[in-house]
N, C-alpha and C positions, 0 to 999 in steps of 0.2 A: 516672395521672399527677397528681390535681389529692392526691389525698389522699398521694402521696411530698413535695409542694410543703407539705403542713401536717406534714409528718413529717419533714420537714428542721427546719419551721418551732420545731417539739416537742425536736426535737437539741440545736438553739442554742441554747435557753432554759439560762439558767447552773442547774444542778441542786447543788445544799449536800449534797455527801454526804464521811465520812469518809474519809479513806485505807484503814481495816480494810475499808469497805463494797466500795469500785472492784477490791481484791484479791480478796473474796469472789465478784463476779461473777465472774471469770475469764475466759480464754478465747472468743470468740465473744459476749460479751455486747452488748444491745445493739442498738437496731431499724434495721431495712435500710432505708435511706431513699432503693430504687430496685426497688420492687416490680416495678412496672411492664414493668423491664427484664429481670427474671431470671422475669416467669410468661409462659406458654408464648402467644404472641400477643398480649404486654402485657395481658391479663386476669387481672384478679385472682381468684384460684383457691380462697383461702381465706380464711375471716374474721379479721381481726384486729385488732385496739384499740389506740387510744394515744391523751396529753391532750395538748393544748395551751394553755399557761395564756394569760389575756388580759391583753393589755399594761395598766398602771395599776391593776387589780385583785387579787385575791387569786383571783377564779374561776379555773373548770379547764373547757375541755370535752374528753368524753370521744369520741372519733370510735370509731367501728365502721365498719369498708372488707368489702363485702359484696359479692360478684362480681355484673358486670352482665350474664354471657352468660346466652345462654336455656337452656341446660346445669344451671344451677345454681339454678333454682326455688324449690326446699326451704331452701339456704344462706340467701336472701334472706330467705326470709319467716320462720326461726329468726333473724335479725339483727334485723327490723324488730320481733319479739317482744320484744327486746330494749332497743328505741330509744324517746325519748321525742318526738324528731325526726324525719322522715325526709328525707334532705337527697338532693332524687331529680337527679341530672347529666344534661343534657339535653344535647347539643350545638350550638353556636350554627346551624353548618352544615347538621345533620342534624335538627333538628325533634325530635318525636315522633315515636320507633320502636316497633315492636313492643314491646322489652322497657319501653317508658314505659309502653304502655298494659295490661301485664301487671302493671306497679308500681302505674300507676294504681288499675286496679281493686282491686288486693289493699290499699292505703291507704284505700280506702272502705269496703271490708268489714269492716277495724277500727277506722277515724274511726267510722261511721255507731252502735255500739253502745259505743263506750269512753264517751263525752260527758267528751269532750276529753281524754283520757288521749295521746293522740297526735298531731302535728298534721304539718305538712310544709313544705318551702321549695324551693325550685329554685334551683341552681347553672347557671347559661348559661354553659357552658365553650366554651373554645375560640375567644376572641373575640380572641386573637392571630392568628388566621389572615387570610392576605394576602384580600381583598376581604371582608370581613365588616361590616356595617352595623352595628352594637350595636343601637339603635334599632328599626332594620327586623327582626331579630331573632328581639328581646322580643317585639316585637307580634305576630311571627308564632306564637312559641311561645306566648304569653299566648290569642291564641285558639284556636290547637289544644287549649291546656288547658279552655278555655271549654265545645268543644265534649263535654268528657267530665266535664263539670258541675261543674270546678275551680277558682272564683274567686280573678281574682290580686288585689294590694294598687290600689286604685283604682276598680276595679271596683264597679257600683251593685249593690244586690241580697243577697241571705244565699244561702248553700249549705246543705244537711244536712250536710257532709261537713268541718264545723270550718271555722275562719275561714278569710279572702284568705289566701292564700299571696305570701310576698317572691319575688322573681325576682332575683337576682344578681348581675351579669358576672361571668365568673373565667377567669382563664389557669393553669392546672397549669401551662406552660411558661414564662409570668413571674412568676406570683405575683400578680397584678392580680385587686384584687377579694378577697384570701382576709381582708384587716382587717374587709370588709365582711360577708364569713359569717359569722366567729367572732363580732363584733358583733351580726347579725343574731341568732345562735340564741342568744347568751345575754340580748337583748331577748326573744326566743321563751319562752325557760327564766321569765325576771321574770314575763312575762305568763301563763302557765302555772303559777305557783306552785309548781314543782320544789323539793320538798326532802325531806328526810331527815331522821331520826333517829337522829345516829352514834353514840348510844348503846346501841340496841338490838341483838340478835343478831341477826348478819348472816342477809341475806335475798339471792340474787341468782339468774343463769342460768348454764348451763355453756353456751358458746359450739364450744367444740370440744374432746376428749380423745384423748391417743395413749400410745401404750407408749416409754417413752425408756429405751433400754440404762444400768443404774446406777441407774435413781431410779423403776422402775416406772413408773405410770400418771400421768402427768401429763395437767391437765385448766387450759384456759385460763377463765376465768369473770369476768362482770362482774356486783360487787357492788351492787345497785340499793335497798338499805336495811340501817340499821346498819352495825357496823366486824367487822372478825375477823382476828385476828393469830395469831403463830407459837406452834404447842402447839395455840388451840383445834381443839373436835374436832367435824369436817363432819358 
């Protein structure tokens, strides 16, 4: 739900494209900006990518939506392969779950030897919900994090496991809070010194590949250094 709420958000954005280009997509083009609704117990099922630019600026960030059930292990930790971020959804309600602390430990096992290729933030979703403290929370989520060695922002002390982590609010069903992610992780990105060289041959992951009737083997992929356009050859 919280990442249909950044993919509506990505819809809006007024996109400059030609009349020849909107013809060319055709039929069905176009990202469904109600995941949520159409995978099978609102769980998102499969990976998939999209930007959303930030208001004022010229940045983009790029989300990757990576299933949270415990079904799907392997999906996650090829996503998080992926990610420079990892932007772990906690619910306001429900604390640290199992699959937190399956996330957790799989973000220490690659914090603890990247040195700082990757870092993390927490989204505190769900804070639309009728008796929810915001406040009481955080606090409570901030030391369940604590106690599995993951310091939030505020916190005294150093981790091994890359710096304090932000803590969020966010509603997927208002929208509250999502100016404050995109914010968050492209401060994340400054501090991190993410960048690229778009001039180089493209460098990236294949996130997922299927057989499409008409056009053979299509493979979804995010490009994480240099550019590659139409003709060159993978």
């Amino acid at each position: 739900t919280l990442m249909d709420a950044l993919r509506r958000r990505s819809m809006a954005q007024p996109k400059q494209k030609s009349k020849k280009t909107k013809e060319k997509q055709g039929k069905g083009a176009g990202l469904s900006t109600d995941v949520a609704g159409t995978e099978a117990g609102g769980i998102t099922q499969i990976i998939s990518a999209f930007q959303v630019e930030v208001e004022g600026q010229d940045n983009k960030v790029t989300f990757l939506d990576t299933p949270g059930h415990a079904a799907f292990k392997s999906m996650r930790q090829s996503g998080s392969h992926a990610a420079d971020v990892i932007v772990l959804v906690i619910a306001a309600d429900d604390g640290v779950s199992e699959q937190t602390i399956e996330i957790l430990d799989f973000y220490k096992s690659i914090a603890k030897g990247s040195n700082g290729g990757i870092t993390m933030m927490v989204a505190l979703n769900k804070i639309d919900k009728p008796g929810i403290d915001v406040d009481e929370a955080r606090r409570r989520v901030e030391n369940q994090l604590l106690e599995h060695e993951i310091l939030c922002e505020g916190m005294p002390g150093t981790s091994e496991y890359g710096p304090p982590v932000q803590v969020i609010p966010t509603s997927g069903l208002t929208g509250q809070g999502l100016n404050e992610l995109i914010e968050g992780l492209v401060l994340q990105s400054e501090v991190m010194d993410l960048r690229a060289d778009h001039e180089a041959c493209a460098e990236g992951i294949v996130m997922d590949a299927r057989i499409e009737k008409g056009l053979g083997v299509v493979a979804d992929c995010i490009i994480r250094w240099g550019s590659i356009e139409k003709g060159d050859i993978i």
